[in-house]
C-alpha positions in Angstrom: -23.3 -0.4 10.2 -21.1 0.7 7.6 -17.8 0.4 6.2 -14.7 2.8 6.3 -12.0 2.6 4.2 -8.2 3.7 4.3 -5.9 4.1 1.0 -3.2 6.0 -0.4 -3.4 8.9 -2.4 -0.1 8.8 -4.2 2.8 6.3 -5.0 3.1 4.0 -1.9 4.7 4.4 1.3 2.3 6.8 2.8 2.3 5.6 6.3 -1.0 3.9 6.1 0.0 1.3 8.5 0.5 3.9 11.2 -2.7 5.1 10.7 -4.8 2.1 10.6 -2.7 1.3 14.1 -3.9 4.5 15.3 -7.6 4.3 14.2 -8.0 0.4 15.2 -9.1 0.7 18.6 -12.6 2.4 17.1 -13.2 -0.5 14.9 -13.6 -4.5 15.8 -12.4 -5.9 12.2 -9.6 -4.5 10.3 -9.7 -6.0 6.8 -6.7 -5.7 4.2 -8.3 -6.0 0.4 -6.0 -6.1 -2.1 -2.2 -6.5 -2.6 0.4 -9.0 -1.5 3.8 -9.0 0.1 5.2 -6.4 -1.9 3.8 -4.2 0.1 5.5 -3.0 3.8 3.0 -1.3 6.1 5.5 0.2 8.7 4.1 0.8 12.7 6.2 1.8 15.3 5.6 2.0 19.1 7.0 1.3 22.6 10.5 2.6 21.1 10.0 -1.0 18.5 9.8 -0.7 14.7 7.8 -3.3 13.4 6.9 -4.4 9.3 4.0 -5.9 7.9 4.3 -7.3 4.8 0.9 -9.1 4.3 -0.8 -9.4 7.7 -3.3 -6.0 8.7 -1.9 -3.5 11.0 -4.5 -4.3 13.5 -2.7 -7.5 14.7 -1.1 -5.6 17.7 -4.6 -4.6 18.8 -5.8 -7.7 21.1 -9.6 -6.6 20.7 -9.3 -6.7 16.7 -10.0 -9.3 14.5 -7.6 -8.9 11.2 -9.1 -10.4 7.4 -6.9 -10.9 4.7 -9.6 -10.9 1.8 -9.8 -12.2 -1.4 -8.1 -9.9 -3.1 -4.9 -10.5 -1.4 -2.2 -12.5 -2.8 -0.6 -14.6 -0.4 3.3 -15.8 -0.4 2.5 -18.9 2.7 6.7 -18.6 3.0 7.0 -15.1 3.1 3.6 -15.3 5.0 4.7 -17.5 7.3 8.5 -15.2 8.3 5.6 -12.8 9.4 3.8 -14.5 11.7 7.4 -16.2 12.8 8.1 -12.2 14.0 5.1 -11.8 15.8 6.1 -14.4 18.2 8.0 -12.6 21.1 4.7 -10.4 21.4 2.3 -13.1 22.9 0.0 -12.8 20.2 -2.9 -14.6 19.9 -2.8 -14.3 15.5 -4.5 -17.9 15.1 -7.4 -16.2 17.1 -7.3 -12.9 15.3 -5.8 -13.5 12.0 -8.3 -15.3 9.3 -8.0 -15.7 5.6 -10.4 -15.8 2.9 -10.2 -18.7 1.1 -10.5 -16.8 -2.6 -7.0 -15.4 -1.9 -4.6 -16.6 -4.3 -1.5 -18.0 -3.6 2.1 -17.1 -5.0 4.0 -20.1 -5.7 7.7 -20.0 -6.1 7.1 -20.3 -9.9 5.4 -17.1 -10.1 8.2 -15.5 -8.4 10.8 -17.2 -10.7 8.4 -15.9 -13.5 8.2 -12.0 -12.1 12.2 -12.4 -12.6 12.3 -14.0 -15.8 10.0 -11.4 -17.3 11.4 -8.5 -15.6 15.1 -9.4 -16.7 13.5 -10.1 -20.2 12.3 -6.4 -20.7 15.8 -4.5 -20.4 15.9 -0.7 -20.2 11.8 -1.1 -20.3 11.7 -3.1 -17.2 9.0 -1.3 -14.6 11.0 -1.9 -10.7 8.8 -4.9 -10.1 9.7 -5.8 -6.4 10.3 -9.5 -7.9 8.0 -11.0 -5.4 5.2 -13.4 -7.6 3.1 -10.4 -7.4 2.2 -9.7 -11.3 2.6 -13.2 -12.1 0.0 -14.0 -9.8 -2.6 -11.3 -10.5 -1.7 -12.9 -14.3 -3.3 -16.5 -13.3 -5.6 -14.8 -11.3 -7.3 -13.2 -14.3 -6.5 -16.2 -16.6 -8.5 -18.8 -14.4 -5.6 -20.8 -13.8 -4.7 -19.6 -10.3 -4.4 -21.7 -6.8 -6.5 -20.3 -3.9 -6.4 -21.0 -0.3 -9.4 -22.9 -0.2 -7.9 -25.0 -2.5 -5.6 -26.6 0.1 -8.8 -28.2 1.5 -9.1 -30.3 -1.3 -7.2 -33.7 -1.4 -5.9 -32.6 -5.0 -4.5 -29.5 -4.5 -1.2 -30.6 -5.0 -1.8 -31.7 -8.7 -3.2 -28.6 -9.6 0.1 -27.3 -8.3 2.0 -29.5 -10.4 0.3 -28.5 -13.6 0.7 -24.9 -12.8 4.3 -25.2 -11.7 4.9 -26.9 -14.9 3.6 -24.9 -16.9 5.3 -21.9 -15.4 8.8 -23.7 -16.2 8.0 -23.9 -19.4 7.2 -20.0 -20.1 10.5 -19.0 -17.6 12.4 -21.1 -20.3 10.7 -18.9 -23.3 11.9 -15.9 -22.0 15.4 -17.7 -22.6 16.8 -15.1 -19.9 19.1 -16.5 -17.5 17.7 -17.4 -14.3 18.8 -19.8 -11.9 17.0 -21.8 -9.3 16.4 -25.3 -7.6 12.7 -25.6 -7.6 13.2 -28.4 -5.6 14.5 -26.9 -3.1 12.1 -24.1 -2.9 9.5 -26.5 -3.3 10.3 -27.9 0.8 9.8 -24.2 1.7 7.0 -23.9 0.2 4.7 -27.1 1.1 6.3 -26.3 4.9 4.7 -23.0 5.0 1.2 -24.9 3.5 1.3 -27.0 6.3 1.5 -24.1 9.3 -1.0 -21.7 7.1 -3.7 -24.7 7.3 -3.3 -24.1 10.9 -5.2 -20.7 10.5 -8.9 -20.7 10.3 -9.9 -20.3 6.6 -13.6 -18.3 6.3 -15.9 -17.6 3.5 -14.7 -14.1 3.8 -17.8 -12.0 1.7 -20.0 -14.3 4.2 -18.0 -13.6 7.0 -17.8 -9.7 6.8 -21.7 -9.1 6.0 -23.0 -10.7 9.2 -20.4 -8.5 11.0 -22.5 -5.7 9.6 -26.1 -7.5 10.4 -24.2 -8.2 14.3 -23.2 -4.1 14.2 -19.5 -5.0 13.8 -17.1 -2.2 13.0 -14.7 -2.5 9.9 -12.0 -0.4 8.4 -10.7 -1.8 5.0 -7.3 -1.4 4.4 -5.3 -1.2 1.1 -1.8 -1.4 0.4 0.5 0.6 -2.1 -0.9 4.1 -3.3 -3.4 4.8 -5.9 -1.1 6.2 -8.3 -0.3 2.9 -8.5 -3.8 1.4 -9.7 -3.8 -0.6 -12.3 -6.5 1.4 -14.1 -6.0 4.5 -13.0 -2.1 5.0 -12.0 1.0 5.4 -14.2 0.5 2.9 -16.0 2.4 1.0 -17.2 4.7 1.3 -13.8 1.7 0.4 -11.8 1.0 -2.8 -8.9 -1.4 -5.7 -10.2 -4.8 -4.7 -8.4 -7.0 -1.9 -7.8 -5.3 0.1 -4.5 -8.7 2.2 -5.0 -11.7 2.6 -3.1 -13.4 0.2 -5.9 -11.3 -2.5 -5.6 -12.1 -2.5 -1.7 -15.8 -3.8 -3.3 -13.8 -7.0 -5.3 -11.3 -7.1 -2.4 -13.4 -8.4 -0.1 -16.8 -8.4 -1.3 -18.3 -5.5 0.3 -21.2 -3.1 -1.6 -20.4 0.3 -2.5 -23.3 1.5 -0.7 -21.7 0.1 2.6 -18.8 2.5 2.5 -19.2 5.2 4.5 -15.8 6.9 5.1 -12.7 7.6 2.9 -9.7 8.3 4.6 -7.1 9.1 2.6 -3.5 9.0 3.5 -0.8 11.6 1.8 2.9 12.5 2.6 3.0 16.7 3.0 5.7 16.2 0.0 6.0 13.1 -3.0 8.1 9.7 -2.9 8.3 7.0 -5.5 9.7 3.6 -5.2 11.1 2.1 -9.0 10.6 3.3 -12.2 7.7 5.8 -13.8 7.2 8.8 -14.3 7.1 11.9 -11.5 6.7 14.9 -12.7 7.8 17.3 -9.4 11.3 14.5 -8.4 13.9 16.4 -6.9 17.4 16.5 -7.9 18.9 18.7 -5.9 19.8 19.1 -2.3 16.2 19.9 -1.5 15.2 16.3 -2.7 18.4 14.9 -0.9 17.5 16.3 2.3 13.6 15.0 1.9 15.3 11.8 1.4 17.7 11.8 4.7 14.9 13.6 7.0 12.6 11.0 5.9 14.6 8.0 5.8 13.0 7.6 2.4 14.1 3.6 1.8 11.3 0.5 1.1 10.3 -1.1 4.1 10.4 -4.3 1.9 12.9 -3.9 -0.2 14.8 -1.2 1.3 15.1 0.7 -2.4 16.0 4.3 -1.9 12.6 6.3 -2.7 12.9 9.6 -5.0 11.5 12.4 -3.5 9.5 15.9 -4.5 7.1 18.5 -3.4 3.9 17.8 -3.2 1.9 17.6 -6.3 -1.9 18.7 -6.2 -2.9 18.0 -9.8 -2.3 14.3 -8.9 -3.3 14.6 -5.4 -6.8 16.1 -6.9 -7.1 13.3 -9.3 -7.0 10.4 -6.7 -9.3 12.3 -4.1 -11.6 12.4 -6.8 -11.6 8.8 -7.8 -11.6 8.0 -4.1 -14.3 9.8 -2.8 -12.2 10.8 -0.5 -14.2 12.4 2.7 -11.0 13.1 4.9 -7.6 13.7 4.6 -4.4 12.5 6.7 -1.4 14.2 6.2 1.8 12.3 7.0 5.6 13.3 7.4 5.3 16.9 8.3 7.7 17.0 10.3 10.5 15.9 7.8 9.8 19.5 6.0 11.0 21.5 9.2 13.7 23.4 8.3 12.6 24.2 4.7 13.0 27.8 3.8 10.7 27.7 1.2 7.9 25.1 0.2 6.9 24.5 -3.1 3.2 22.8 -4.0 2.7 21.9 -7.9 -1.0 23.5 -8.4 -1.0 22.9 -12.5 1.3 21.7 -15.4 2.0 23.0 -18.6 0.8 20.3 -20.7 1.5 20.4 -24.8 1.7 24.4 -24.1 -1.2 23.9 -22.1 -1.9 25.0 -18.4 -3.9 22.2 -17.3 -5.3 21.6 -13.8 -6.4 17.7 -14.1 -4.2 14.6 -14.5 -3.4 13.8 -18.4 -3.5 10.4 -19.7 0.6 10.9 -20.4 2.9 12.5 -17.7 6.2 11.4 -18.9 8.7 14.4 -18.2 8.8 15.5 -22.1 5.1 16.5 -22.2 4.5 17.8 -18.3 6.0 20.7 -16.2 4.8 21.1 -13.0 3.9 25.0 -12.6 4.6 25.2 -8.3 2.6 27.8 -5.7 5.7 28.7 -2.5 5.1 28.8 0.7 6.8 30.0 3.6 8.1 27.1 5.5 9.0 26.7 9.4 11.7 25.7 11.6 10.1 23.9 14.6 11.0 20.9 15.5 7.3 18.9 15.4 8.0 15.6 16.6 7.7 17.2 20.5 4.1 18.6 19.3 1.0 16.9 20.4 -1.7 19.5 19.9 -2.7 21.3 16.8 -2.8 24.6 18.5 1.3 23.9 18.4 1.8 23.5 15.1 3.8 26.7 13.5 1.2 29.6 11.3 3.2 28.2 8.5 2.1 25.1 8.5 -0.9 25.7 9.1 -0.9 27.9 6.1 0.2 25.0 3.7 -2.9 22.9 5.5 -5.6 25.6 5.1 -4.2 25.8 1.6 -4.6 22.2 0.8 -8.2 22.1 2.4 -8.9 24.6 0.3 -7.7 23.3 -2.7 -9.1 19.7 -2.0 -11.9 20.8 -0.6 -11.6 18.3 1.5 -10.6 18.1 5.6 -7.4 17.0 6.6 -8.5 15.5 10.4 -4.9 14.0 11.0 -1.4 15.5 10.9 1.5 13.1 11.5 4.5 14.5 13.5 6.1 11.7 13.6 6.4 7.7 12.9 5.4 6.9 16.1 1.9 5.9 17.3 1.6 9.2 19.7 3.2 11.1 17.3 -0.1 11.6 16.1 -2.2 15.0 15.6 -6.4 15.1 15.3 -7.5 18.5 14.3 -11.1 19.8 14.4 
């Protein structure tokens, strides 16, 4: 058996969660690979909106076993809030929620430290969600980090000391103003260790390759969007992991020969949460509608996300360092009404027209040069086959298809689960 995988193609805020929802009743494991809480995967069904923050959007499947792999960061207080909400729906997440134990944890230190530096950096600062994330990644990489299966050992808590101390010491470098009483967070904290030691801990790389010897299913899923890798995004306004189909390998220790499907989630127009640069952002009512229709705010932090049209140089890019083998287009129905659409198809790039993505895309050196289309004014969310969908849009998806060369298999109407279209 082989792997599939499911990612974003732009900046975040997809609507992979839905997705992986919809597609988890094909698949017996859902497995999240990189990322931490930072990230809001947002489901809704049975009229209820639900948010996960760390926890795999399988959970509300009861045949589904959900992995949190080793590439995952893990906030135990924030981590524990979850599985608090998941309460009032019966389920079962200390039978179908397991963790690897090469996750690393956020301590309350690392989020002190995410503010510190943040605050430190002024007009630079990137719209870091302030949530231990970087901070984390940052030990990670320098061997000093604190991972799940270190809560096994009987000395756990003096490598947290040393750490913790040691953190204190660089938030006071920064000599920015930042005030906290560790203490304080501190009983949080070793409260939410105690309830995560309830969940079973597994050698997750272990784990996951006799699921494949047994014929197991498995969808990997990432968080953020791949514009927001941090090799191959906007950096440096970029998340701390890979959010590519490579760092679903190192996320939970799966070969790249075991992949077999690519799904790649897009929006049928562009957001971005924070700072960076965005080359086809909106700043007229256009964008301001986008933003109303869509209810364009961070299912984490609730930050207002900018919006534009669609932009195919970039959306190109990440296919290609993907692999992506099919496309799922999300939002649709948030362009009804549009008189005209607008798809960037090039930039002109140091009095260039250039077709790829350049290492620099600040707004000084890019324009985006735009194809129109003709847009519709049906009302899609009542739509549940795709021989309803409008000619226009079916224009702007046989456009894209070409373009991509690539299918797109799903078109979203909707957020919720039935709102959901499979074309041939």
């Amino acid at each position: 058996m082989a792997v599939d995988l499911l990612l974003g193609l732009q900046w975040g805020d997809e609507g992979k969660g839905k997705i992986v929802d919809v597609l988890t009743s094909n698949y017996n494991i859902i497995a999240r690979f990189q990322g931490g809480p930072n990230a809001g995967h947002t489901l809704k069904f049975d009229g209820i909106k639900h948010v996960l923050r760390t926890i795999p959007s399988g959970i509300f499947h009861k045949e589904s076993i959900n992995v949190i792999g080793n590439g995952v960061v893990v906030d135990p207080v924030v981590f524990i809030k979850e599985l608090e909400g998941l309460d009032q729906f019966n389920i079962d997440y200390k039978a179908k929620l397991i963790v690897s134990r090469k996750a690393h944890l956020i301590l309350p230190t690392h989020r002190l430290l995410d503010a510190a530096s943040e605050a430190s950096k002024g007009k630079a600062k990137i719209g870091s969600t302030l949530k231990g994330i970087g901070p984390t990644y940052m030990d990670k990489t320098g061997r000093n980090g604190i991972r799940v299966g270190d809560l096994e050992l009987p000395d756990w808590k003096e490598k947290y000391r040393a750490l913790a101390n040691k953190h204190e010491a660089m938030i006071a470098f920064y000599n920015v103003d930042v005030q906290y009483d560790l203490e304080e967070m501190e009983v949080e904290f070793f409260d939410a260790i105690e309830r995560l030691k309830e969940l079973q801990f597994i050698d997750s790389e272990a784990y996951l390759h006799q699921a494949l010897r047994d014929g197991k299913t498995i969808l990997a899923e990432g968080a953020q969007g791949s514009l927001l890798d941090i090799d191959f995004g906007t950096y440096p306004f970029v998340t701390s992991s890979n959010t590519t189909a490579a760092g679903a390998c190192t996320g939970l220790g799966i070969a790249p020969n075991q992949i077999k499907e690519v799904f790649g989630i897009f929006k049928a127009y562009t957001t971005r949460v924070g700072s960076g640069p965005f080359p086809t952002e909106l700043f007229d009512e256009d964008g301001e509608e986008m933003a109303r229709v869509g209810q364009e705010f961070g299912a984490v932090t609730g930050r207002p996300r900018r919006c534009g049209w669609l932009d195919l140089v970039a959306l190109k890019y990440t296919c290609r360092v993907n692999g992506v083998t099919q496309l799922m287009m999300m939002k649709s129905d948030v362009l009804s009404g549009f008189k005209t659409l607008k798809v960037a198809t090039a930039y002109k790039y140091k009095g260039e027209t250039i077709e790829h993505l350049p290492f620099n895309i600040e707004p000084e050196n890019v324009e985006p040069i735009y194809t129109s289309f003709k847009g519709w004014s049906e009302d899609l969310t009542k739509m549940s086959e795709a021989s309803q969908l409008p000619k226009e849009l079916n224009d702007y998806i046989d456009f894209l298809e070409k373009e991509l060369e690539i299918p797109i298999t799903i078109v979203s109407v909707g957020p919720d689960r039935k709102q959901t279209i499979f074309r041939d």
